[in-house]
KOLLO-331966 format. One line per field, with one value per residue: residue in one letter; x, z, y of N, C-alpha, C in turn. Coordinates in nm, 3 decimals. Layout:
KOLLO-331966
ronu <- c(a | ...) .
n.X <- c(X | ...) .
n.Z <- c(Z | ...) .
n.Y <- c(Y | ...) .
ca.X <- c(X | ...) .
ca.Z <- c(Z | ...) .
ca.Y <- c(Y | ...) .
c.X <- c(X | ...) .
c.Z <- c(Z | ...) .
c.Y <- c(Y | ...) .
END
This chain:
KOLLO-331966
ronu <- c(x | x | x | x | x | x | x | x | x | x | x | x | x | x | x | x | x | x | x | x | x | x | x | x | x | x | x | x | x | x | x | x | x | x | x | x | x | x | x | x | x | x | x | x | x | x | x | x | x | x | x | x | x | x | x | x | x | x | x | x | x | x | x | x | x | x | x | x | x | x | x | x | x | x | x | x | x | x | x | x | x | x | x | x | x | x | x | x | x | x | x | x | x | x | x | x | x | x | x | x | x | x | x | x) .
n.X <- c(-4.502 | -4.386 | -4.455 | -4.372 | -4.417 | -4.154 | -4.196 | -4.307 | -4.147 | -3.952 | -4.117 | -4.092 | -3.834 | -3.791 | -3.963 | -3.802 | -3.778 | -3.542 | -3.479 | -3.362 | -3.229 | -3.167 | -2.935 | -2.953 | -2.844 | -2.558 | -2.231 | -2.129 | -2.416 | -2.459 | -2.305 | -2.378 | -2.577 | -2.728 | -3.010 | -2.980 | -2.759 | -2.826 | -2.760 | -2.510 | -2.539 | -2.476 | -2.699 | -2.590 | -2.399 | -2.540 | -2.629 | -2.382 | -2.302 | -2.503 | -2.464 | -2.447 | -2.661 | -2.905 | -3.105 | -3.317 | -3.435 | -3.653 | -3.639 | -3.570 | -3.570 | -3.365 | -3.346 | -3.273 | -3.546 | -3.703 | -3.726 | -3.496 | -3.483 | -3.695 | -3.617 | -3.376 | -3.573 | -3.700 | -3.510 | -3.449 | -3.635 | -3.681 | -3.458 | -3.559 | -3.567 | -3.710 | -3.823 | -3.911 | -4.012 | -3.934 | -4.127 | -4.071 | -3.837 | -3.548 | -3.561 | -3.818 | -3.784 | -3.751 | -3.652 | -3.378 | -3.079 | -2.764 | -2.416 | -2.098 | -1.749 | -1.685 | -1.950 | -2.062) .
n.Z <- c(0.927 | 1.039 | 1.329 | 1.612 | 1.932 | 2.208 | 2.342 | 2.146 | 1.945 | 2.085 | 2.124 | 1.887 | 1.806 | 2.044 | 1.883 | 1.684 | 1.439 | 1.173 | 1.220 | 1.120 | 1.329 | 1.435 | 1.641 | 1.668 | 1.934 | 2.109 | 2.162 | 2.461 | 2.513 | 2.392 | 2.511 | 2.788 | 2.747 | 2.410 | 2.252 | 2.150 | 1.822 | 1.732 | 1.505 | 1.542 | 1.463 | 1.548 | 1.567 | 1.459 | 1.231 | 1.094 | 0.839 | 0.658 | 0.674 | 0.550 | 0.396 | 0.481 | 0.525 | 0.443 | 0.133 | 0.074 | 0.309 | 0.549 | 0.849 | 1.132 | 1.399 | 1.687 | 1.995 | 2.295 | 2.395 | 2.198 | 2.003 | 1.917 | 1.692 | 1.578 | 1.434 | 1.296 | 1.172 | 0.988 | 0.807 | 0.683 | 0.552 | 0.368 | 0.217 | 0.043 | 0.206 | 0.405 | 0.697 | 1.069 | 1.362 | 1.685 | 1.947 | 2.275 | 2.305 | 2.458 | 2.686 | 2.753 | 2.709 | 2.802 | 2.700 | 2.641 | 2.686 | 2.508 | 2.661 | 2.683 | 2.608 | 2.347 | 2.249 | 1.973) .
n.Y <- c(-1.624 | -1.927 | -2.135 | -2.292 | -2.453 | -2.560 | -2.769 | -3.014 | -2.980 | -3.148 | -3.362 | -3.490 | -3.517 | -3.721 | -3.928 | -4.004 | -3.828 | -3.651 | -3.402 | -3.036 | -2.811 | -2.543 | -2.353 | -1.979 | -1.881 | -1.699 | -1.772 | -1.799 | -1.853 | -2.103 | -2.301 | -2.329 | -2.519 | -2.699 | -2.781 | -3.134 | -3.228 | -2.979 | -2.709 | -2.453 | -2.174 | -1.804 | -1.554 | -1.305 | -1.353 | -1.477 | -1.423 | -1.399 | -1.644 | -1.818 | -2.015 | -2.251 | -2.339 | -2.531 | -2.496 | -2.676 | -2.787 | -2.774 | -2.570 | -2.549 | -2.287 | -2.159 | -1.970 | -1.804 | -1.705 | -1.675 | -1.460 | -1.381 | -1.535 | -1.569 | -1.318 | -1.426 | -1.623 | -1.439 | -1.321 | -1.554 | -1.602 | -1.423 | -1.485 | -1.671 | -1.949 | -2.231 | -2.187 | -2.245 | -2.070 | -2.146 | -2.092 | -1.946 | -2.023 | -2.134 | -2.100 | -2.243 | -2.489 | -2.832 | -3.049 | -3.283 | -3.165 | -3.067 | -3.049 | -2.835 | -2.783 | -2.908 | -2.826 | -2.650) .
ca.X <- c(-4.397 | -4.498 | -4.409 | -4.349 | -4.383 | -4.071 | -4.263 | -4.365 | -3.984 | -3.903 | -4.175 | -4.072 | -3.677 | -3.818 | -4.021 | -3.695 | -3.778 | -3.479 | -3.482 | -3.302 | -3.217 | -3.036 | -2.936 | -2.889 | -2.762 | -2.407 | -2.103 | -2.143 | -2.547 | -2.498 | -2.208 | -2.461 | -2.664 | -2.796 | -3.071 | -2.883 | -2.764 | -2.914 | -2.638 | -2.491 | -2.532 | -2.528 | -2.759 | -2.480 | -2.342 | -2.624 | -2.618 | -2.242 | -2.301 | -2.613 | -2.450 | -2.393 | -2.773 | -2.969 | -3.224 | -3.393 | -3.526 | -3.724 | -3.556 | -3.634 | -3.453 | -3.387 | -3.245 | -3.317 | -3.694 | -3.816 | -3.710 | -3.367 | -3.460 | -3.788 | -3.560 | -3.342 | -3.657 | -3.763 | -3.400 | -3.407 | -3.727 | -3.681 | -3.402 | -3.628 | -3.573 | -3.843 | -3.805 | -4.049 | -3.950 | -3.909 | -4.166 | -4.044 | -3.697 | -3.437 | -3.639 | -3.926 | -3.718 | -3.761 | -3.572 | -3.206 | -2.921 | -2.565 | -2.312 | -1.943 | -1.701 | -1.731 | -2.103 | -2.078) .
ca.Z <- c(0.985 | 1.100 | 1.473 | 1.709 | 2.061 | 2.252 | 2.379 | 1.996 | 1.921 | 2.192 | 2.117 | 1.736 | 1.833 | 2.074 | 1.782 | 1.608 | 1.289 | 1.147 | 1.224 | 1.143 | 1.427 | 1.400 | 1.746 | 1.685 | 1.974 | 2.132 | 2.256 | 2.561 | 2.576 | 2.392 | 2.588 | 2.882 | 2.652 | 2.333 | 2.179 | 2.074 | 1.729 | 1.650 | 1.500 | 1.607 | 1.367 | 1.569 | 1.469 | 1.382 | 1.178 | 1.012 | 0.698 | 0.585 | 0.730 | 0.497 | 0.272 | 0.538 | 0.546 | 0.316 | 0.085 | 0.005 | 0.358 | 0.674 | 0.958 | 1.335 | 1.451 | 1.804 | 2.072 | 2.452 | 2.438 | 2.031 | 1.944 | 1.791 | 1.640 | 1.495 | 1.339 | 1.216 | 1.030 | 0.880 | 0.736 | 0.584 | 0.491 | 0.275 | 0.064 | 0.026 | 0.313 | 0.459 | 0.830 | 1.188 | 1.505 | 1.824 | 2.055 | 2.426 | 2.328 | 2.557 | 2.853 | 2.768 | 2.673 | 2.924 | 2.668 | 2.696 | 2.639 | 2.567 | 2.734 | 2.770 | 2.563 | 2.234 | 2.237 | 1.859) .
ca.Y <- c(-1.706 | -2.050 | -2.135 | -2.473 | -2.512 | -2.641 | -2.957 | -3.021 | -2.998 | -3.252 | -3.505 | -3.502 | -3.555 | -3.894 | -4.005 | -4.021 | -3.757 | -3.633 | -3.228 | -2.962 | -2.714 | -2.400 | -2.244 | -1.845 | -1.791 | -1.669 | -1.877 | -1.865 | -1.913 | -2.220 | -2.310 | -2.390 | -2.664 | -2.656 | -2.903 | -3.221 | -3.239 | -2.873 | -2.633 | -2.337 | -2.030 | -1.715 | -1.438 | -1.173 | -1.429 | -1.597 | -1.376 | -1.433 | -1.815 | -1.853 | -2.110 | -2.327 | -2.402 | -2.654 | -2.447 | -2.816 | -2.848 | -2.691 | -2.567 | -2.474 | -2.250 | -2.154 | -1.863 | -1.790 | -1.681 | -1.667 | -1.295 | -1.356 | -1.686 | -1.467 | -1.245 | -1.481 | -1.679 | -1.331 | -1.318 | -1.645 | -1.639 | -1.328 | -1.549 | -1.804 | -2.052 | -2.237 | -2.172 | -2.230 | -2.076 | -2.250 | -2.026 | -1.980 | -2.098 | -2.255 | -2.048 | -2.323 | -2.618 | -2.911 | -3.152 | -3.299 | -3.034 | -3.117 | -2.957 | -2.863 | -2.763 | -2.949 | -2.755 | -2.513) .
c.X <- c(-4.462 | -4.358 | -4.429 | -4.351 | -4.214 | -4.121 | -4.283 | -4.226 | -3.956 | -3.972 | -4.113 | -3.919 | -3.696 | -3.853 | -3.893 | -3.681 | -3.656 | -3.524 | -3.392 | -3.329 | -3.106 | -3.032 | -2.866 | -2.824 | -2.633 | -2.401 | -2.178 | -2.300 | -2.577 | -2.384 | -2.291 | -2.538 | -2.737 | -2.893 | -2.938 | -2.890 | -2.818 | -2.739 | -2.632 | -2.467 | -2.515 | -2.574 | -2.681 | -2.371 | -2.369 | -2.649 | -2.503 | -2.208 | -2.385 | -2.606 | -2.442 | -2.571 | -2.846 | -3.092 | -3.344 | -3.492 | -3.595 | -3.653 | -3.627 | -3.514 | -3.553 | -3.309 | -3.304 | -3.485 | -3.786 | -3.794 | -3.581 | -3.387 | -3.571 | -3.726 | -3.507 | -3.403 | -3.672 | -3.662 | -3.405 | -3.492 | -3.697 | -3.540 | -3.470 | -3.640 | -3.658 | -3.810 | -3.928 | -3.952 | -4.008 | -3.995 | -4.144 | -3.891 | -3.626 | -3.520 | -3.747 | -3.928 | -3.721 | -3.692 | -3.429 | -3.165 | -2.806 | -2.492 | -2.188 | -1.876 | -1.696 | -1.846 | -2.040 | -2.172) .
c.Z <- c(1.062 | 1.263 | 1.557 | 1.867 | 2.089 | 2.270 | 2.221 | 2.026 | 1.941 | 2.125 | 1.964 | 1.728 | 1.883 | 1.977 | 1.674 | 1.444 | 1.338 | 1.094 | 1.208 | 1.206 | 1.434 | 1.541 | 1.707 | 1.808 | 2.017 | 2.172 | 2.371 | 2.614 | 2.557 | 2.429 | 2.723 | 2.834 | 2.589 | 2.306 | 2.086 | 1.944 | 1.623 | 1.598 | 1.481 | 1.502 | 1.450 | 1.460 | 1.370 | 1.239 | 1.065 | 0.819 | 0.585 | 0.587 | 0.631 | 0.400 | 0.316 | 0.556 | 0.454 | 0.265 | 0.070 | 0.158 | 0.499 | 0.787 | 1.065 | 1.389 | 1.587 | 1.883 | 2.229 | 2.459 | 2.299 | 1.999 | 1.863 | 1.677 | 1.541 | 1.403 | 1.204 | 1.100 | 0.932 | 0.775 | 0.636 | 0.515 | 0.344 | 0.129 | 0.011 | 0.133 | 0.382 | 0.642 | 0.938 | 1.315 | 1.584 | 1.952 | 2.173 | 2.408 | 2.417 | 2.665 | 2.899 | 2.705 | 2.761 | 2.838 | 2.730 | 2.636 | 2.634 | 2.604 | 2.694 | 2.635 | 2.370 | 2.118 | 2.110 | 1.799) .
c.Y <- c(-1.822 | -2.069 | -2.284 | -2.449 | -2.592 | -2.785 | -2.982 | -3.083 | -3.130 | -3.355 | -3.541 | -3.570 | -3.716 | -3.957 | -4.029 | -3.921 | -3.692 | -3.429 | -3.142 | -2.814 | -2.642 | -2.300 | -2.105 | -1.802 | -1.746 | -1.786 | -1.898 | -1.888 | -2.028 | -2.299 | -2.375 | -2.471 | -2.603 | -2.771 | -2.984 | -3.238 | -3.086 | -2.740 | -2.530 | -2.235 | -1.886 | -1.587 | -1.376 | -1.248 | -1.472 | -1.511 | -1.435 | -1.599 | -1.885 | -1.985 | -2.223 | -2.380 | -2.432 | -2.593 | -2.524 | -2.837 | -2.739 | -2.679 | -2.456 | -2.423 | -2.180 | -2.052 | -1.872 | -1.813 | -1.673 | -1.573 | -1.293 | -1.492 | -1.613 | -1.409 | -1.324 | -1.570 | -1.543 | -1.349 | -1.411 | -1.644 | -1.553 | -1.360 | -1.662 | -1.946 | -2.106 | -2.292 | -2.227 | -2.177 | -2.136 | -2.090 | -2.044 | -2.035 | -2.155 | -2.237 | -2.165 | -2.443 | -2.703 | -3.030 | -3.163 | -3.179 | -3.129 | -3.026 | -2.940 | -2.810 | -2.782 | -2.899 | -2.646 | -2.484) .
END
């Protein structure tokens, strides 16, 4: 399983590359700010959700601390998906968040 730093993440988002970010986790954790533009799959979800994500490209996915976001690469990986987790997740995020209601 290949793996990213949060700071990584961040600098890659300023530099303007075009990322896709998959937050696993619950409502209400990403309800308090998620990475901008990254979208909301939760774990328990992410099986029956699976279609909703682009086989064609690489994706970072993300949860509190790297253990559900871990899982969730194993998962995808094992249909073929080419995944990286986000080590230290939100816990070791120092980028922007968005907030508030709108947040899925």
């Amino acid at each position: 399983m290949k793996h990213i730093l949060p700071q990584e993440v961040d600098q890659q988002l300023k530099e303007g590359r075009a990322l896709s970010i998959i937050d696993v986790r619950e409502d209400e954790e990403v309800a308090q700010g998620k990475i901008p533009g990254a979208c909301h799959i939760p774990l328990g979800q992410l099986l029956e959700r699976m279609n909703e994500v682009n086989k064609d490209q690489e994706h970072i996915l993300v949860c509190r601390s790297g253990n559900r976001s871990g899982m969730a690469c194993q998962l995808l990986e094992s249909y073929g998906y080419r995944v990286v987790n986000m080590t230290g997740g939100m816990l070791e995020w120092t980028g922007e968040v968005e907030k508030g209601e709108g947040v899925k």
